[in-house]
C-alpha positions as CSV (number, residue, x, y, z in Angstrom):
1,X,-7.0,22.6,10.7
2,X,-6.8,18.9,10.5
3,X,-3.8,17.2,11.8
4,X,-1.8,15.6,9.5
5,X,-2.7,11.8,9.3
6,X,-6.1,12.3,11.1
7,X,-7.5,10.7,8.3
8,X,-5.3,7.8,7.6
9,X,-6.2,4.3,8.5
10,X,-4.2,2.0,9.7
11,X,-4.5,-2.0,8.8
12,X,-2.8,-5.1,9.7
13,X,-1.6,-6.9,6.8
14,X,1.0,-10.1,7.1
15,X,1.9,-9.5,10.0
16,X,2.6,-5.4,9.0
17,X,1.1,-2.7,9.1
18,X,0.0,-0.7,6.2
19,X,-1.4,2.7,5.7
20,X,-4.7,3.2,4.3
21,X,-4.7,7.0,3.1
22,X,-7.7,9.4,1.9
23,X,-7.4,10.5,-1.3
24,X,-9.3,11.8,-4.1
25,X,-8.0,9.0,-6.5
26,X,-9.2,6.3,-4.1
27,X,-12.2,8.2,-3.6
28,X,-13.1,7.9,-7.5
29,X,-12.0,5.0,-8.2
30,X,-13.9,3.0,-5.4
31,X,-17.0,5.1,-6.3
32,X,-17.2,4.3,-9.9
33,X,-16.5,0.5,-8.9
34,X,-19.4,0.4,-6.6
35,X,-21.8,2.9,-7.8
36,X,-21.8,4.6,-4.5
37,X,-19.9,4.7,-1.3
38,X,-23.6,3.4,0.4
39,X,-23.4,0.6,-2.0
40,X,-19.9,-0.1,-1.0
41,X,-20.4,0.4,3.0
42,X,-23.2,-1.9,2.6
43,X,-20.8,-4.5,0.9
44,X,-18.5,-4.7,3.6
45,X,-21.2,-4.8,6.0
46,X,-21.9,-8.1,4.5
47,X,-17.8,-8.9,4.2
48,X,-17.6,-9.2,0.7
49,X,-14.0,-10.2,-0.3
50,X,-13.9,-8.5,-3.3
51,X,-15.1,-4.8,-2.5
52,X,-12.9,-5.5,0.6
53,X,-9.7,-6.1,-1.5
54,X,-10.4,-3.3,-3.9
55,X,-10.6,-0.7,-0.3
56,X,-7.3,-2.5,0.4
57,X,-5.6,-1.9,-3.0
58,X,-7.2,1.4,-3.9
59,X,-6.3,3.1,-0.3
60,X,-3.0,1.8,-0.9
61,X,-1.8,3.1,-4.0
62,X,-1.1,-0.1,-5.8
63,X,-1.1,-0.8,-9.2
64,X,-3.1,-3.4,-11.1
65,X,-0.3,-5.9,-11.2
66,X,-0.7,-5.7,-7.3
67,X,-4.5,-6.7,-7.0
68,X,-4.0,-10.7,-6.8
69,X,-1.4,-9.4,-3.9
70,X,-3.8,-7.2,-2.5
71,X,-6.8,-10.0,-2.6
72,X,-3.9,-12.8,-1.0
73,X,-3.3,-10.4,2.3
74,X,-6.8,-9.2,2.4
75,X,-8.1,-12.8,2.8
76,X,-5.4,-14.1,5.1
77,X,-6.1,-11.5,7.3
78,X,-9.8,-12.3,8.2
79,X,-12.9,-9.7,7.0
80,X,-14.0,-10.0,11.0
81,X,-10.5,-7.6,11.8
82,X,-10.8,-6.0,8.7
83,X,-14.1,-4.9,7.9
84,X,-14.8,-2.0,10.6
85,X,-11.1,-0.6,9.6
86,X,-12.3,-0.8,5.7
87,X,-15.6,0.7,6.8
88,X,-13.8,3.8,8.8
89,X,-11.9,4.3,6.0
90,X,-14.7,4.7,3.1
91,X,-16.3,6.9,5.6
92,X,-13.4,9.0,5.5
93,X,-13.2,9.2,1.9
94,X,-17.0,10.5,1.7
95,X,-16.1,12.9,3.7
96,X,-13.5,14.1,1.7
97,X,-11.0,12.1,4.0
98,X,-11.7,14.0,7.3
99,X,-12.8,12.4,10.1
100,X,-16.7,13.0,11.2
101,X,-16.6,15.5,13.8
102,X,-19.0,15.2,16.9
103,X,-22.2,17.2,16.7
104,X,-21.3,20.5,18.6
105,X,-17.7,20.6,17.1
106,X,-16.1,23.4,15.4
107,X,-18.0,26.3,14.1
108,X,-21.6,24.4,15.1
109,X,-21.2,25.1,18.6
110,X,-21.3,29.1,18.0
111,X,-25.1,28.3,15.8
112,X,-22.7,27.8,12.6
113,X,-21.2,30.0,10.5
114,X,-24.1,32.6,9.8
115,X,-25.3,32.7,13.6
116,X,-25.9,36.0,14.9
């Protein structure tokens, strides 16, 4: 069993912090954005404010009045201290927001599930 908030992401925002957390609606709605979660990793790879601010106000919850908010705090504070947080966190969403689990972990250290 995961531990609760395993998955959640935490970023610093105006001198808070804020909670980036996993969800399917996030999930969707940053997909259909970007055409792919690839397409969006590769984005903030290459710091792009925009796909950075939409990780930002889609992780959080907010609503569209909220997006020139989310935009504001996302440039203030820097894409070099963001971008590796933003990319942890789409990775978590492809994974259906569980971490990535070290190879030999769980059930693949017995040969998997069907192992003999």
């Amino acid at each position: 069993m995961t531990p609760m908030m395993e998955g959640h992401v935490d970023i610093p925002l105006r001198g808070s912090t804020f909670t980036l957390v996993p969800s399917l609606g996030a999930a969707c709605e940053l997909n259909r954005r970007h055409q792919s979660f690839g397409a969006l990793l590769a984005k903030l790879e290459a710091y792009d404010l925009a796909a950075s601010a939409d990780v930002v106000h889609c992780g959080l919850g907010r609503t569209a009045e909220d997006r020139e908010m989310s935009e504001e705090e996302v440039y203030d504070a820097g894409l070099l201290d963001l971008a590796p947080l933003l990319i942890r966190y789409v990775i978590l969403l492809a994974n259906g927001g569980r971490p990535i689990r070290p190879e030999g972990d769980g059930e693949e250290k017995s040969g998997g599930p069907f192992a003999a």
